[in-house]
Each structure stands twice: as C-alpha cells, then as structure tokens.
N, C-alpha and C positions, 0 to 999 in steps of 0.2 A: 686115848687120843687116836689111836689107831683105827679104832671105832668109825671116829669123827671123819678122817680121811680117807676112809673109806666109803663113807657115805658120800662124803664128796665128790670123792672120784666118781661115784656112781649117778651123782646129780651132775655131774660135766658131763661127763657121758651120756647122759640119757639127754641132756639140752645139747649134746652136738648135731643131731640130725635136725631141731628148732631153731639151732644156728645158722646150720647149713641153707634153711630153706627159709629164714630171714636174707640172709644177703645172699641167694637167688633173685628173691621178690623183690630186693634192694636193684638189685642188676639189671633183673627184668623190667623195672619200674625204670628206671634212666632211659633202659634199648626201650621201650617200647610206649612211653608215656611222656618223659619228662624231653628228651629229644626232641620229636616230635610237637611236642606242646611250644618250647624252647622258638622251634625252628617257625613254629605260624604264628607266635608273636612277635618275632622279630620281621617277617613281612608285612604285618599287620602294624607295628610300629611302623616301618618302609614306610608301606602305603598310606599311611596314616600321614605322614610325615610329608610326604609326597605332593598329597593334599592338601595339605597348611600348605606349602610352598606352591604350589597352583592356585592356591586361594590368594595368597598372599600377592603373585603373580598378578591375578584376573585382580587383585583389589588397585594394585598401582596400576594397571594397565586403565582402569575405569576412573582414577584419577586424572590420569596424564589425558586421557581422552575427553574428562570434564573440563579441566584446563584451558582442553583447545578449544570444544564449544564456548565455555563462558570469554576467551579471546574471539572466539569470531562470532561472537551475541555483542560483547561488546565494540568490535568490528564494526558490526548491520548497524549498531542503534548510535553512532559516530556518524553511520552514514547517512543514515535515515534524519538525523538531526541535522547534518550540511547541506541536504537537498533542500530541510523543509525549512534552516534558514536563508539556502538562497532563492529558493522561489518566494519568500517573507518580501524579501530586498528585491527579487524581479516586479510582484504587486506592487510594494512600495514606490518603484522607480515608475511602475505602469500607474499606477492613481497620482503622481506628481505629474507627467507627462500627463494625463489625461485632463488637469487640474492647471497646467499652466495652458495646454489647448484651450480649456476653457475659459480660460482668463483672456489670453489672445482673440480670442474670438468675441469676448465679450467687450473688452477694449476697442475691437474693433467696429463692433456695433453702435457703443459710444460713439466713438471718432464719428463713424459715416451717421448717424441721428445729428451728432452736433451739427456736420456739415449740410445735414437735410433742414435744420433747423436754420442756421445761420442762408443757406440759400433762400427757404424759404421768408426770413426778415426779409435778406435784399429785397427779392420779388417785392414782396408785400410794402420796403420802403418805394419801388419804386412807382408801386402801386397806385403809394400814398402822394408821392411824388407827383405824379401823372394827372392822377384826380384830383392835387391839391391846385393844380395847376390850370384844368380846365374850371375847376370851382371859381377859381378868382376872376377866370375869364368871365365865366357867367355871371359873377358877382357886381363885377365893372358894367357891364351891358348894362344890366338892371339895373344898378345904381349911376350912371352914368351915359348919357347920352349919345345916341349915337355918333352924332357929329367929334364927340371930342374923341374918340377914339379913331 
C-alpha cells in the first residue's frame, strides 16, 4: 500500500506543474479573452438595443406623422367636396336664374305678340269697319238713286 501512495504522490506531483498551468490559462482566459469578449457584447447588446428603441422610435414617429397626413387628406378632400358642392348649388342657382330669365323674357314676348296681335285685330276691325262702311255707301248709290239719297 505504501507502493500505492507513493505512486500517488508521485502522479500529484508530477500533475502540479499541468495544474498550475491549467488555472494560468483558466486566469489568462478570463484577463485576456472572456473580459474582453464580455465587455463587446454587452455594447453590442447597448447598441443593439439602442437601435430597437430608435427604430421603435422612427416607427411611432412615422405613425403619428401618418396620422396627421391621413387628418389633413381627409381635411383637402372635406374641402374639396364643400367647394365642389357649393359651386354644384352656385350652377344650380345660375341655370334657375337663367331659366326663370328666360321664362320672363319669354312671357314677355307672349304678352307683347298678344298685344301686337290684339292691336293688329282692332286695326284690321276697323279697317273692316271703315271699308264696310264705304262699301254700303257705294252699294246704296248703285242700287239706289241718286235722288233718294
């Protein structure tokens, strides 16, 4: 058994300098690797991070800015609709006014033809009047001697 522990000791021993220069390279590995690596991903997450929230940012901000276009699109086409109903109803109002002018004016043409017409009868009764009047007289002559007239 003694053997045994001996060998032993001689296998710790001879693995304490491969210990030793394990947890060097354990040590070195942290100071010189893992540190280091540690520390640029966690600005790398930052800036990453960063970025989501600038995106996130510019993505509401191009929201809130759609928003307001689609409010002042529907704004324009409110108003664009109110002009083009009230210039609808300004035509409207101008083809009725145009439309009773022309009634008036045609009304009025009526009236004064009537009256052109109605004057012209009188004329013409008294036309008939006139020459009905010397007809009889010429009628009388002829038929009638002159004595008795």
């Amino acid at each position: 058994m003694d053997q045994i522990l001996h060998q032993i000791g001689g296998l710790v021993l001879g693995a304490v300098p491969t210990m030793l220069l394990f947890l060097l390279t354990v040590i070195l590995y942290g100071f010189l690797v893992r540190r280091p690596l540690t520390r640029i991903l966690s600005e790398r997450h930052a800036r990453t991070a960063g970025a989501v929230e600038k995106a996130k940012g510019a993505i509401s901000d191009a929201e809130t800015r759609t928003a307001e276009y689609e409010d002042r699109l529907r704004g324009a086409r409110a108003e664009i609709f109110a002009a083009r109903d009230a210039r609808m109803k300004q035509w409207a109002a101008q083809r009725e006014q145009s439309l009773n002018d022309a009634r008036t004016a045609t009304a009025q043409k009526v009236l004064a033809g009537k009256l052109e017409i109605e004057q012209g009868l009188s004329d013409a009764r008294r036309q008939i009047e006139t020459a009905s009047a010397e007809l009889s007289e010429q009628v009388l002559r002829a038929v009638l001697p002159e004595a008795a007239l």
